[in-house]
C-alpha positions as CSV (number, residue, x, y, z in Angstrom):
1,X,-77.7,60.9,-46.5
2,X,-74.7,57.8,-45.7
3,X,-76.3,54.8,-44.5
4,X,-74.5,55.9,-41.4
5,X,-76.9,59.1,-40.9
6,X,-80.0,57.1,-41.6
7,X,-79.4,54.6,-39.5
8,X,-78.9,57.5,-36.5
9,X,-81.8,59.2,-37.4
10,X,-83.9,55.8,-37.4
11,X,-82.5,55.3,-33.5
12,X,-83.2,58.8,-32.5
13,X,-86.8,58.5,-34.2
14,X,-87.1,55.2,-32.2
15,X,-85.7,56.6,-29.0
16,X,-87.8,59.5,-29.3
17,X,-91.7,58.3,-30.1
18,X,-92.6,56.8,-26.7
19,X,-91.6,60.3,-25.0
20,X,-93.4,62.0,-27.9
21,X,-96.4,59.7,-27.4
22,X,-96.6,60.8,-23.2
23,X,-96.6,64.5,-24.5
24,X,-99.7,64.1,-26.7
25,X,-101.7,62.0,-24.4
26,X,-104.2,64.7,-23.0
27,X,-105.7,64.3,-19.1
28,X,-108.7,63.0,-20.1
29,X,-112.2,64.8,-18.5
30,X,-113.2,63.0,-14.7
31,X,-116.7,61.9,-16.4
32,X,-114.5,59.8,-19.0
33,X,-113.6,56.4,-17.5
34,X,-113.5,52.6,-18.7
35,X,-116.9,51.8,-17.4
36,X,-118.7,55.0,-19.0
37,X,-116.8,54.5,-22.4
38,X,-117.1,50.6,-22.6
39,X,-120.5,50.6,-22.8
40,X,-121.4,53.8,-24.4
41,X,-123.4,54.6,-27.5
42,X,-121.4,56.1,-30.2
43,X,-122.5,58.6,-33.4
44,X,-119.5,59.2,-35.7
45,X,-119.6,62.3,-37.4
46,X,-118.7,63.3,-41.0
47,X,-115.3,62.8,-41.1
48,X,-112.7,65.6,-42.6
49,X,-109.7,66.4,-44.0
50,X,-107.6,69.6,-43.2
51,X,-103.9,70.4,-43.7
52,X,-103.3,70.5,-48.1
53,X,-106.1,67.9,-49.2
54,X,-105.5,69.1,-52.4
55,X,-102.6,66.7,-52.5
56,X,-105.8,64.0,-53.4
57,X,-108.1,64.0,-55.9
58,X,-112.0,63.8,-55.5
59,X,-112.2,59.8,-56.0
60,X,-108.8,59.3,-53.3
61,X,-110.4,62.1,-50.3
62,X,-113.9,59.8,-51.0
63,X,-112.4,57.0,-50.4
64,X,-110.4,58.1,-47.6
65,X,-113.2,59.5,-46.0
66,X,-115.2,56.7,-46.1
67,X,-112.6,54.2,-44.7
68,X,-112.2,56.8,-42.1
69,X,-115.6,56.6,-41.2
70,X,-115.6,52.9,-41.1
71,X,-112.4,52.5,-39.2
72,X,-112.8,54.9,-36.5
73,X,-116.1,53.3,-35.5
74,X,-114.4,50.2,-35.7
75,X,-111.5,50.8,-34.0
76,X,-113.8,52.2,-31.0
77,X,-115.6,49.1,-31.5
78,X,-112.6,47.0,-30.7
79,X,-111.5,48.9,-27.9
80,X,-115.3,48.7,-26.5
81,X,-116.3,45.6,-27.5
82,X,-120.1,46.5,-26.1
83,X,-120.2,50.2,-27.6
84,X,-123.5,50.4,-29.4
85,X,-123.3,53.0,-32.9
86,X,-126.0,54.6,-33.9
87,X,-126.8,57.3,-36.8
88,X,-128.4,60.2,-35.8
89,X,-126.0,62.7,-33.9
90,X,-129.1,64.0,-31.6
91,X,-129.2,60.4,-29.6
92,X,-129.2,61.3,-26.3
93,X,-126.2,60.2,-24.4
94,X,-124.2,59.7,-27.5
95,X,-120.5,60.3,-27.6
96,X,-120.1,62.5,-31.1
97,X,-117.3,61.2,-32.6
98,X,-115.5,63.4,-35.6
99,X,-112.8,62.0,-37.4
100,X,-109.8,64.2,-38.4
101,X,-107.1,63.6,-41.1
102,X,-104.4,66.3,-41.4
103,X,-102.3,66.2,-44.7
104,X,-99.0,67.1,-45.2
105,X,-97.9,70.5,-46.8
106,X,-96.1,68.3,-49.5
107,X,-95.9,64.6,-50.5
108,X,-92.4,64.5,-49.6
109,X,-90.8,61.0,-47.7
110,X,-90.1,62.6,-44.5
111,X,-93.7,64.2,-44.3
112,X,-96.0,63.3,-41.3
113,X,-99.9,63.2,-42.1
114,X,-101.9,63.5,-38.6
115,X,-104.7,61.0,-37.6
116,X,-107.1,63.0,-34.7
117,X,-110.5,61.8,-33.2
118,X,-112.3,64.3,-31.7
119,X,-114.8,62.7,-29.0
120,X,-117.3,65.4,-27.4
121,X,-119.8,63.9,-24.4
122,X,-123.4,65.0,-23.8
123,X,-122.6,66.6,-21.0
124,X,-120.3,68.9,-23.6
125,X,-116.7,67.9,-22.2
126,X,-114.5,67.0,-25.2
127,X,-111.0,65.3,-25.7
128,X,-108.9,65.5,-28.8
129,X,-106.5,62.4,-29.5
130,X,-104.1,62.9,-31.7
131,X,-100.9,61.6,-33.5
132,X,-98.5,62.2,-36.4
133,X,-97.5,59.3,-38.6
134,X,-95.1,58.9,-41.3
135,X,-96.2,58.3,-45.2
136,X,-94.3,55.6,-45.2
137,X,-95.8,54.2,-42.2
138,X,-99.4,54.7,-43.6
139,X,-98.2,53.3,-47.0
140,X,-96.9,49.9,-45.2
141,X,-100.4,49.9,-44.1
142,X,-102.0,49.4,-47.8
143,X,-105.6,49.5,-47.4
144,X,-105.5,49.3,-43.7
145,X,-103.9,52.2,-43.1
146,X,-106.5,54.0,-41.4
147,X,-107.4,51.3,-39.0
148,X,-104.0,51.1,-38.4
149,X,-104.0,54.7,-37.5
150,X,-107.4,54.7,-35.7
151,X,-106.6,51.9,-33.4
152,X,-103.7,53.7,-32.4
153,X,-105.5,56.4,-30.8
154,X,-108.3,54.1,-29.6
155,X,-105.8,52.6,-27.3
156,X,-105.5,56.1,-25.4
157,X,-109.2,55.7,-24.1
158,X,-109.4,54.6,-20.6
């Protein structure tokens, strides 16, 4: 690829993530607004990876899973500064929060890995957000990759 083509494809990329962004937004449930979520108790669930996580060994999906634990409480946490977390997933009230990483088929440079938190309320009505990111993107990140990626989605809560 000329430096020409990349530098098109970069634009086009550009031009086309906020459009791309509006598509995955879901409707979020009526029962799901600012006031319920900003003050809500929170359980995060074991985290998972899906897609090829053979791509990691056992020490890189441990640690992956544990920062994804970590960073998806706390990027909830900054979006909802008075969210309360607590540990056992039978709280009453308690949004069940699970944690989603989806690998790529192949560690190539144009690969996309997908970041998704799955968020399911009491009252059983459920909301998946979800978004693709480039390796390159998440590499930039270093160890903060997955609060980069978590905070992302965070920011589509009411």
């Amino acid at each position: 690829m000329n430096r020409f083509q990349a530098s098109a494809l970069a634009l086009a990329t550009t031009l086309a993530l906020p459009a791309l962004a509006a598509a995955q937004t879901p409707a979020l449930p009526a029962g799901w607004t600012n006031a319920a979520l900003a003050g809500g108790t929170y359980v995060v669930l074991d985290p998972r990876i899906e897609g090829n996580p053979g791509l990691l060994n056992a020490e890189q999906q441990a640690g992956i899973l544990k920062a994804m634990r970590t960073d998806s409480a706390g990027a909830i946490s900054r979006r909802y500064p008075n969210a309360r977390f607590v540990t056992d997933p039978a709280t009453p009230g308690a949004v069940k929060v699970s944690p989603v990483l989806v690998t790529p088929s192949a560690l190539v440079p144009w690969a996309k890995l997908s970041a998704r938190l799955d968020l399911q309320l009491a009252d059983g009505s459920a909301v998946s957000l979800n978004e693709s990111f480039g390796l390159l993107t998440l590499w930039q990140q270093g160890p903060q990759a997955a609060n980069y990626a978590y905070d992302r989605l965070a920011q589509r809560l009411p």
